[in-house]
C-alpha positions in Angstrom: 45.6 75.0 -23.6 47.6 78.0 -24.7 51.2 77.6 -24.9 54.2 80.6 -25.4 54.3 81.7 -28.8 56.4 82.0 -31.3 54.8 83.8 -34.4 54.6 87.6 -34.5 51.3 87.5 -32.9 50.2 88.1 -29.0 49.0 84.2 -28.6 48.5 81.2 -30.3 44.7 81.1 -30.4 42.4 83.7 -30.5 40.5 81.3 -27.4 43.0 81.5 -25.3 40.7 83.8 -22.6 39.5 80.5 -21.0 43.4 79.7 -20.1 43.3 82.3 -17.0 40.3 81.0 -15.3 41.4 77.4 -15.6 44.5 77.5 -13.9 44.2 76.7 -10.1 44.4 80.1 -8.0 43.9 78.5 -4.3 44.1 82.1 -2.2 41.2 83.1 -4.8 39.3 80.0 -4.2 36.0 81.6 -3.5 36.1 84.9 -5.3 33.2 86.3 -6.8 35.0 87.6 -9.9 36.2 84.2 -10.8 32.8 82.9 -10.5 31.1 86.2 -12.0 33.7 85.6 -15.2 32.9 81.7 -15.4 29.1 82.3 -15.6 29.4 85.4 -18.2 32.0 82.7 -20.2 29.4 79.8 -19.6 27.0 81.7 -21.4 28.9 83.7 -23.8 31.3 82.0 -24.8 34.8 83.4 -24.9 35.3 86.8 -23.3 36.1 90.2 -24.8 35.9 94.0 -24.6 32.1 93.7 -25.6 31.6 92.1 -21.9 33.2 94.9 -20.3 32.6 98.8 -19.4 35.5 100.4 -19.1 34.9 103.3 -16.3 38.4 105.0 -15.9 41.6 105.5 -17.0 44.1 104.4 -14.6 47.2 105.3 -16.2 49.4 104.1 -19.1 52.6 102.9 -19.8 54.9 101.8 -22.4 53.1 99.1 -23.4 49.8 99.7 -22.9 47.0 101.9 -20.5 44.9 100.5 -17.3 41.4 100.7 -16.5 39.4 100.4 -14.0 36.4 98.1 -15.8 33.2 96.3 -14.9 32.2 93.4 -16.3 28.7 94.2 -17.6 26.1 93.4 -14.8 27.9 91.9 -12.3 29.2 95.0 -10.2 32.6 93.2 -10.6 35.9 95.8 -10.9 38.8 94.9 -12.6 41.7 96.5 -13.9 42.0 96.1 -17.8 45.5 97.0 -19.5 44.6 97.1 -23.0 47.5 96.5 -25.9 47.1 98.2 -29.1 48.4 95.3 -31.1 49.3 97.3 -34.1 51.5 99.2 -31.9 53.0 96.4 -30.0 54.1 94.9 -33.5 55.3 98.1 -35.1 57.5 98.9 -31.8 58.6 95.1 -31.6 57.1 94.9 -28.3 54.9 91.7 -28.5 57.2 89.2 -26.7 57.2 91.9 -23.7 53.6 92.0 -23.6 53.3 88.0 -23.9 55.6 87.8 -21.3 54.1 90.0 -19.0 50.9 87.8 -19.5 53.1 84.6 -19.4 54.5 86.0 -16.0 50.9 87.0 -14.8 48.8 83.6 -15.5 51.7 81.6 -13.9 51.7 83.9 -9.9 49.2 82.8 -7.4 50.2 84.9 -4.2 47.8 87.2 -2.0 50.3 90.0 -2.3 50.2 90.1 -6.3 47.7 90.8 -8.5 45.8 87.9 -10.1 45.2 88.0 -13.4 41.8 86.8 -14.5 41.2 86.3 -17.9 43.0 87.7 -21.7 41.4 88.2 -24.8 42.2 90.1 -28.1 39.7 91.9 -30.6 40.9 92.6 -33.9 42.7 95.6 -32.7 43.8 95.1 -29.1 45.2 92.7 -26.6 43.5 92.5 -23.3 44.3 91.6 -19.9 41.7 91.7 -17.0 43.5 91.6 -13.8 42.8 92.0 -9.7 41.9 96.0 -8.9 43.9 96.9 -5.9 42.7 100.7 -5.0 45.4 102.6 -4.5 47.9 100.3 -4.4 50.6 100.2 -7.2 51.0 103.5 -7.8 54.9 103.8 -7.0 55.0 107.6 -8.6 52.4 108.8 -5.8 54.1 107.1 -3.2 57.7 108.8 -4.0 55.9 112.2 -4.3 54.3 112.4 -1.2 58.2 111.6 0.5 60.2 114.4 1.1 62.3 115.5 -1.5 60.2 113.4 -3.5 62.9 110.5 -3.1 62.6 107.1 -1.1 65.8 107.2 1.2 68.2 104.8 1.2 67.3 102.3 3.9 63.5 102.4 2.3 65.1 101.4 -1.3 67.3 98.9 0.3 64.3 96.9 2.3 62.1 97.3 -1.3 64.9 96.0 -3.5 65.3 92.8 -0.6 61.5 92.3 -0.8 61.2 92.3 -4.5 64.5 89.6 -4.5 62.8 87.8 -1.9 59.9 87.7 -3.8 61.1 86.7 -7.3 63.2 83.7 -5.5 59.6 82.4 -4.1 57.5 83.1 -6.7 58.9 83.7 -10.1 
C-alpha cells in the first residue's frame, strides 16, 4: 500500500500504480476502463507510459500538461497529466503534485473525475484519470459569456457548489 511521502520524491515506491485500482470506486463498479487497466496490469505487470498512446494535447498547467490517451488496444480514453519530475523538484512543486494525486485517489463521486491508475518512468510522474469531453475547461466557458466574465450571481452559485462540495467529499 502506498502511503504520503515524505522524501523529495513523488511516492514512496516506484509500484505504487496498483494503489488506484485497488481502492473501492462503487459509482465505477462496472467500468470497462477499470477492468481494461486490471487485465493490461494482470499481464504486465505494473503500468507505465509504454502501455499508453498519447493522442492529444489537452492543455497544460503549472504543474504539468493533459492528454487525451489510449491505453494500447483497448480503445479506452483517458486523460493523462504527465509531471516532469525534474521540474517538479527544481520548482519545489512535488508536495503539490503528490497532493493532487493524494486528493484524486481518495474522491469517489459521479460528478468528479476518477483517477485510475499513477505511475512514474525515470523522467515523469503520471496520472491516468476519467476523460470528461468538454467538460473542465473553465477558460472556454468564461469566453463564450459576455464580456468574457461569469456575472455575479453565476460566481456566487459556483463558489456555494464548490463549498458544498469540499464539506461532502474532501
Amino acid at each position: 500500500m502506498c502511503r504520503g511521502s515524505t522524501s523529495s520524491d513523488i511516492s514512496d515506491e516506484s509500484t505504487c500504480s496498483s494503489f488506484s485500482s485497488s481502492i473501492s470506486k462503487p459509482h465505477k463498479a462496472n467500468d470497462l476502463r477499470w477492468e481494461a487497466i486490471q487485465a493490461v496490469r494482470t499481464r504486465d505487470g505494473a503500468l507505465g507510459l509504454n502501455h499508453f498512446r498519447l493522442l492529444k494535447r489537452l492543455g497544460c498547467g503549472d504543474i504539468g500538461s493533459v492528454y487525451l490517451s489510449e491505453l494500447s488496444g483497448t480503445k479506452c480514453y483517458f486523460a493523462m497529466k504527465v509531471m516532469d519530475k525534474g521540474s517538479l523538484a527544481s520548482r519545489k512543486k512535488l508536495l503539490r503534485a503528490q497532493t493532487e494525486r493524494e486528493i484524486l485517489q481518495s474522491l469517489d463521486h459521479p460528478f468528479l473525475p476518477s483517477l485510475y491508475t499513477h505511475f512514474e518512468t525515470e523522467k515523469f510522474s503520471c496520472l491516468v484519470m476519467e476523460f470528461c469531453p468538454g467538460g473542465g475547461d473553465l477558460h472556454t466557458l468564461r469566453q463564450r459569456q459576455p464580456g468574457k466574465h461569469f456575472t455575479e450571481h453565476a460566481v456566487k452559485y459556483e463558489t456555494l457548489i464548490s463549498d458544498v462540495l469540499s464539506i461532502c467529499f474532501i
